[in-house]
Structures are given as C-alpha cells and as structure tokens.
C-alpha positions as CSV (number, residue, x, y, z in Angstrom):
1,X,3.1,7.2,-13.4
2,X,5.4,4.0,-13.8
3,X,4.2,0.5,-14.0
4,X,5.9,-2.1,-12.1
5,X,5.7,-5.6,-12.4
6,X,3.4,-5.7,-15.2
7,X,3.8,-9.7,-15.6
8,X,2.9,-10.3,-11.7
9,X,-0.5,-10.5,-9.9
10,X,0.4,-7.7,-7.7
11,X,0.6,-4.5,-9.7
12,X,1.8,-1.3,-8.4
13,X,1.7,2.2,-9.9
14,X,3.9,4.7,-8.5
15,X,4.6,8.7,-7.9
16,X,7.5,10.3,-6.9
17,X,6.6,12.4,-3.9
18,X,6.0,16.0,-3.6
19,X,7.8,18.6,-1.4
20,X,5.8,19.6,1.8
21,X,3.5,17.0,1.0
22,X,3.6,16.0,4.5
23,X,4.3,12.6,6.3
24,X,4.6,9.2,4.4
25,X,1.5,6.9,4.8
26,X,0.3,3.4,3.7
27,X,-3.2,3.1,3.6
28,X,-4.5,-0.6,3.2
29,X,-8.3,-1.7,2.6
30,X,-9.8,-4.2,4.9
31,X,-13.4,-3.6,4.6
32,X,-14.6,-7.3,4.8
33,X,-18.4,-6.0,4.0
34,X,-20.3,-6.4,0.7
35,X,-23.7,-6.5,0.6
36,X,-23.7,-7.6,-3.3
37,X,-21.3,-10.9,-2.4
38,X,-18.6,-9.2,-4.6
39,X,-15.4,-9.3,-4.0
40,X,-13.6,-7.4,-1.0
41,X,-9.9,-6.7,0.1
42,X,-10.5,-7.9,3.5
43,X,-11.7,-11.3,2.7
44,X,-8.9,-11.2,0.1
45,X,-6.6,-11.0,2.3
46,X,-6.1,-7.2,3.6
47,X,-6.1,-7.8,6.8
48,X,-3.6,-10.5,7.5
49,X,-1.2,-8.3,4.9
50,X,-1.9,-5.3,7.0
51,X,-0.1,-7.3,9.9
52,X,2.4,-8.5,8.1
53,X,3.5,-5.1,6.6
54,X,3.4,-3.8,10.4
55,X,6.0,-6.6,11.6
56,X,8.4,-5.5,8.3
57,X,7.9,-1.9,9.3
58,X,8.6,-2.1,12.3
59,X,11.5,-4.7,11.8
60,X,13.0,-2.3,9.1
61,X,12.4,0.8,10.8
62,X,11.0,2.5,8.4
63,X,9.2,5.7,8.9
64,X,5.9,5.7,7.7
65,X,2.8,5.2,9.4
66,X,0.3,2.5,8.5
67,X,-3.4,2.8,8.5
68,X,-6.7,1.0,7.3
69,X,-9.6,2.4,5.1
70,X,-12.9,0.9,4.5
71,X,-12.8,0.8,0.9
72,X,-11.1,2.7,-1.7
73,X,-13.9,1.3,-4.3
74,X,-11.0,-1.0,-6.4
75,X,-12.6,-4.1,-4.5
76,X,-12.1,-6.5,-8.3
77,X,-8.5,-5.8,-7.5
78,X,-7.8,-5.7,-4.0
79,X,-6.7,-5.8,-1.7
80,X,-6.1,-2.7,-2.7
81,X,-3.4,0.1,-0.8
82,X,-2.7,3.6,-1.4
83,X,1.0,5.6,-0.4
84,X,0.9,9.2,0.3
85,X,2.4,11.5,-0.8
86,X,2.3,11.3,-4.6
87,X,-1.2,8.8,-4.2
88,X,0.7,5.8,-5.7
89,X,-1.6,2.3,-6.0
90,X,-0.6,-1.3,-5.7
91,X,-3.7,-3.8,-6.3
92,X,-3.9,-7.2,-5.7
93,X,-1.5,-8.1,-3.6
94,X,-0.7,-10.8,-1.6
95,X,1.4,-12.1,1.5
96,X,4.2,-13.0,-1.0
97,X,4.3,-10.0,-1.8
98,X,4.7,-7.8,1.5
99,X,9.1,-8.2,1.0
100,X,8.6,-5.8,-2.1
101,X,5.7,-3.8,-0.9
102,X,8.2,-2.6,1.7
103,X,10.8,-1.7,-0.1
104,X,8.5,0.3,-1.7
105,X,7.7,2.0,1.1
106,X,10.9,2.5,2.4
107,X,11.7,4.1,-1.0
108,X,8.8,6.3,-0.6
109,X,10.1,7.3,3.1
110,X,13.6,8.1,2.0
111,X,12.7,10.2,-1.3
112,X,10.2,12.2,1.0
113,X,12.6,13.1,3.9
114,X,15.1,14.0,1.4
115,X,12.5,16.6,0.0
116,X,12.4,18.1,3.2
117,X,14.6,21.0,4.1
C-alpha cells in the first residue's frame, strides 16, 4: 500500500485495483452521531466535502459513483472515505483537499476500466 502525502493533514493510502472487481466507488462518512461526544466525520466536515466531491465529479466526468456510510469506525481521523476496488483510505481530509481527492479518483476510474476486457 503506498503512502501519499505523508507531511499533509489529509493522508491517503492507496491500492491499485483488481480485475473484475466491479464498478469504481467513493464511499464518504457523514455520520454526525456520537453518543460519547467524540469526534465524527460529519461534524468534521463530511458532509459539505461529500458535495463538493459531487460538483468535481460531475464537472470532470468521471465515472464513479459516490455514496455515504454511517461510519467506517476511523472517526479520530475523519472524515474518513474509502475507494473500491482495491479498499484504498484517505483520512482527515478537508475541503482543500477535494482538487487532489479527485484526481485520485479519476486515477482509480481509469486504471479500473483499463482492467476490463
């Protein structure tokens, strides 16, 4: 698995793809519930990132679909999302961030339709 931007708050940890692994999805928490008063993605910012991320997909064209989850249990270092195939991991990101995130997932998109026959 290869670490990428080590030196930044948002880290991400990535897989190449596997073939017949099916269709590329992001998966973003945006539970906003914690009965402890812990931390959360969705009060860290999940939700307005899941937005944004829909605008850039959309704007880019990029096919993959996007999708919520509840909680992933990584809620110290959310918000927290998770790309299938090859269950790759970026933690703590933020609306800065969303430019990178999605060349990531065009990356992602690209390397799994080229594994596709």
């Amino acid at each position: 698995m290869e670490q990428i931007n080590a030196k930044r708050p948002m880290q991400a940890f990535i897989n190449p793809p596997t073939p017949s692994a099916g269709d590329p999805v992001l998966r973003i928490c945006t539970n906003d519930r914690d009965e402890m008063g812990g931390p959360v993605c969705g009060k860290r910012g999940g939700a307005e990132i899941k937005v944004e991320l829909e605008k850039g997909i959309e704007e880019r064209g990029i096919d993959i679909t996007i999708s919520t989850i509840n909680c992933m249990g990584y809620c110290s270092r959310g918000p927290a999302l998770m790309l299938d195939p090859g269950t790759s991991f970026i933690f703590q990101a933020g609306p800065e961030d969303v430019p990178e995130i999605l060349d990531i997932a065009e990356k992602l998109a690209a390397d799994t339709k080229a594994l596709d026959p």
